[in-house]
C-alpha positions as CSV (number, residue, x, y, z in Angstrom):
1,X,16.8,-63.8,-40.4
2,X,16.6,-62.6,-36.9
3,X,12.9,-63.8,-36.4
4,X,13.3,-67.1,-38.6
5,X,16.2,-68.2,-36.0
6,X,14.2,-67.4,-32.7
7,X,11.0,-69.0,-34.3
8,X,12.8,-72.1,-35.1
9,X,14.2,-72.3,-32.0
10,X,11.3,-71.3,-29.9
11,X,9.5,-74.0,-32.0
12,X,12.0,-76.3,-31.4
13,X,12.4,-75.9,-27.6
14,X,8.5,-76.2,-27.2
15,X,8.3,-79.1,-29.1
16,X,11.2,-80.6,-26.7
17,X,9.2,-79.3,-23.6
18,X,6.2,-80.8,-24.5
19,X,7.5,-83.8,-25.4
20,X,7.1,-86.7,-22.7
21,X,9.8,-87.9,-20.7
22,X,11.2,-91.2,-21.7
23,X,13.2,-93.6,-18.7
24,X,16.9,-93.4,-21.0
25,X,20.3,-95.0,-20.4
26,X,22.2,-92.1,-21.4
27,X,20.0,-89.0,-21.9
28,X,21.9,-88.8,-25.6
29,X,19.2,-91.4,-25.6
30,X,16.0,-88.8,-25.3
31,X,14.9,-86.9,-28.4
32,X,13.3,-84.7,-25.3
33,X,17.6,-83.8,-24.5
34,X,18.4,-83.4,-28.0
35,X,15.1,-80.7,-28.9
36,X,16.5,-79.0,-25.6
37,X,20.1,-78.7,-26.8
38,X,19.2,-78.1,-30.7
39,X,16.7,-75.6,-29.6
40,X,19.3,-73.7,-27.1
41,X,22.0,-73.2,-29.9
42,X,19.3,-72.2,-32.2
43,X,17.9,-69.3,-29.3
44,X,21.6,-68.5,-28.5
45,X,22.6,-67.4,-32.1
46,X,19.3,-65.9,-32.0
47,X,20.0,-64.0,-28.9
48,X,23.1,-62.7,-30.7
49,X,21.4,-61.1,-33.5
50,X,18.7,-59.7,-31.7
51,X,21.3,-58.2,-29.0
52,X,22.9,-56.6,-32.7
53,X,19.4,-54.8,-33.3
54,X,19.2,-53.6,-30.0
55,X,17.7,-56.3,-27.6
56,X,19.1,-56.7,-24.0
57,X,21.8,-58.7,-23.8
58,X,20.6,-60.8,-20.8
59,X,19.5,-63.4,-23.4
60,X,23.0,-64.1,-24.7
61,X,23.7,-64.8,-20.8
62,X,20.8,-66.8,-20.6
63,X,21.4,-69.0,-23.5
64,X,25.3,-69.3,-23.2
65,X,23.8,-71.0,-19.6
66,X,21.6,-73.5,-21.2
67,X,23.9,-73.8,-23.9
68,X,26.7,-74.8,-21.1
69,X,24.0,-76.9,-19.3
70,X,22.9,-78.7,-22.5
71,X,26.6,-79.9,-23.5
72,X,26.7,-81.0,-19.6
73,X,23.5,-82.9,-19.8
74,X,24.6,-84.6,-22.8
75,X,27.8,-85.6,-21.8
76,X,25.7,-86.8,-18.4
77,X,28.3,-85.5,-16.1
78,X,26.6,-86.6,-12.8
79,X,24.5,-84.1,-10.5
80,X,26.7,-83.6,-7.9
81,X,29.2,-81.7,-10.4
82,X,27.0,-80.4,-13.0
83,X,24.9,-78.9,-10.9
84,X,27.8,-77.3,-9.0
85,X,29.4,-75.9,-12.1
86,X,26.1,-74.6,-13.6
87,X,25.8,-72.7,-10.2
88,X,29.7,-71.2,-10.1
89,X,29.1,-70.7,-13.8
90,X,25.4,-68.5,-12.9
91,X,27.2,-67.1,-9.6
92,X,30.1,-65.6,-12.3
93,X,27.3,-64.4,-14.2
94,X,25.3,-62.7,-11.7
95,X,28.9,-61.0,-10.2
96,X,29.6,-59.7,-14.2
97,X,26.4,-58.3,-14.6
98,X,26.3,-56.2,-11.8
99,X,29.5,-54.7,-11.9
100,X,28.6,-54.0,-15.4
101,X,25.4,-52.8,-15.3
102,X,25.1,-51.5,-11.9
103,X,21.8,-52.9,-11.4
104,X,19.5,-55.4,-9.1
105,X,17.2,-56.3,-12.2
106,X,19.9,-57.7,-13.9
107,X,21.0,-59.8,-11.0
108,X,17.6,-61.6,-10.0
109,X,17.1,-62.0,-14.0
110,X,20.5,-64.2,-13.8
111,X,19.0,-65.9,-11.2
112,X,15.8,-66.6,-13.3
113,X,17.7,-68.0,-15.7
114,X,19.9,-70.0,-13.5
115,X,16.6,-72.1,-12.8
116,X,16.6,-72.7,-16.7
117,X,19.8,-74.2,-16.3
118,X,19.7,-75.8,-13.1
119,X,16.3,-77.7,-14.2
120,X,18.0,-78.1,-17.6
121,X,20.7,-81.0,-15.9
122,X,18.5,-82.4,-13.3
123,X,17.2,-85.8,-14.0
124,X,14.5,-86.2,-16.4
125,X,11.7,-86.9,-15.4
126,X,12.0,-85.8,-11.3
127,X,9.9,-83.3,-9.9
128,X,12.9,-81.0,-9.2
129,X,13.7,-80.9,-13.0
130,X,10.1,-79.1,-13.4
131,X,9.4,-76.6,-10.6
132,X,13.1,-75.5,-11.5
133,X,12.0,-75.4,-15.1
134,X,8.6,-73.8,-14.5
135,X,9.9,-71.1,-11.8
136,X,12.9,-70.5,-14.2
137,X,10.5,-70.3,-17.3
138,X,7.9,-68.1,-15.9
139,X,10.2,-65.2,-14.4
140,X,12.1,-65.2,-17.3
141,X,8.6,-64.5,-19.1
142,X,8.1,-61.8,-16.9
143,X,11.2,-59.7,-17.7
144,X,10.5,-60.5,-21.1
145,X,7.2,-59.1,-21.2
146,X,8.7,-56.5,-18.9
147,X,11.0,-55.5,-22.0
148,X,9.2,-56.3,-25.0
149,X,11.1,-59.5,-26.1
150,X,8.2,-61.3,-27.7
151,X,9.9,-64.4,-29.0
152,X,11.6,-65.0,-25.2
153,X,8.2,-64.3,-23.9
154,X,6.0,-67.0,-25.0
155,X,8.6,-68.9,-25.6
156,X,9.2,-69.2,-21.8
157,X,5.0,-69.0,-21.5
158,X,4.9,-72.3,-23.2
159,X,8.1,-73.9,-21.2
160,X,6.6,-73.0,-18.3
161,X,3.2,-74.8,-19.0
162,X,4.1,-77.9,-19.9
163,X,6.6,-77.7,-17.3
164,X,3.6,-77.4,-15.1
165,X,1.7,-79.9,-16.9
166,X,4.7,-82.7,-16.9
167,X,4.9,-81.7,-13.0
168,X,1.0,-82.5,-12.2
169,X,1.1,-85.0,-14.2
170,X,4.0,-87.1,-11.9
171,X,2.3,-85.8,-9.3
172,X,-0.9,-87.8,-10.0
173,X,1.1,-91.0,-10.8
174,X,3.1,-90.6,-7.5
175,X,-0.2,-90.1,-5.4
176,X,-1.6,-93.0,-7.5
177,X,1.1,-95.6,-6.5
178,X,0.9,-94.1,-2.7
179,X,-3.1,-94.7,-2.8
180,X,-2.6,-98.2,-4.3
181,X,-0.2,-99.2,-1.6
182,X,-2.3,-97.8,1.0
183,X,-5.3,-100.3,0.3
């Protein structure tokens, strides 16, 4: 059950990361936003089981943070106070975890994942949104290849490529509108 739930919602959450960003009203709008929120409640029961057979608990942290940033994205609570809550709320996190554990790695891994969230409520489509996603995505790879988590791993492999991709890919369109003005 365990693996069905993260593969789903691995599946799901690449799908959503390699689908194209969409110019929306409402980001309830973008299939994009609802594969990311879909996917995150998927991985965040998924993180709960696999915590029950022994994984680290850092995932539930992590997906309780997207989770949160997900329902804020959707309810398109403007930037200047989601993205404040989403960093009280990974400032909390980062606090609990060390006077829990005792322990640096678990701090900069709650700042890993507070790049997930942070790029989570940004505006889709902005350049911000993706280096947040792609840093976010490819430390949190790293402590999961650091402690075996496999589905977490290429999961965030995947994010953090077409992250990269979506991020060149503006690129190229802004340089191409600054090289047409230019002539």
């Amino acid at each position: 059950m365990t693996t069905i739930v993260g593969l789903a919602g691995s599946a799901i959450l690449v799908l959503g990361a390699a689908w194209p960003d969409r110019a929306v009203l409402h980001p309830r709008e973008s299939l994009k936003n609802w594969l990311f929120a879909v996917g995150a409640l998927c991985m965040l029961f998924s993180s709960i089981l696999n915590y029950q057979a022994g994984a680290p608990i850092f995932f539930i942290f992590l997906e309780l943070l997207v989770t949160f940033s997900s329902v804020l994205m959707m309810l398109n609570v403007p930037e200047r106070i989601d993205t404040p809550l989403v960093l009280l709320a990974s400032l909390a996190m980062i606090v609990w975890s060390f006077l829990l554990f005792h322990d640096l790695g678990t701090v900069f891994f709650v700042i890993e994942l507070s790049g997930i969230a942070v790029g989570s409520i940004l505006k889709t489509g902005t350049a911000r949104r993706e280096i947040a996603l792609i840093l976010g995505s490819a430390l949190i790879a790293l402590f999961s290849y650091l402690t075996a988590t496999w589905i977490f791993f290429w999961l965030n492999v995947f994010f953090a490529l077409f992250s990269g991709y979506y991020a060149w890919k503006d690129e190229v369109r802004v340089l191409s509108r600054r090289t047409k003005r230019m002539r």
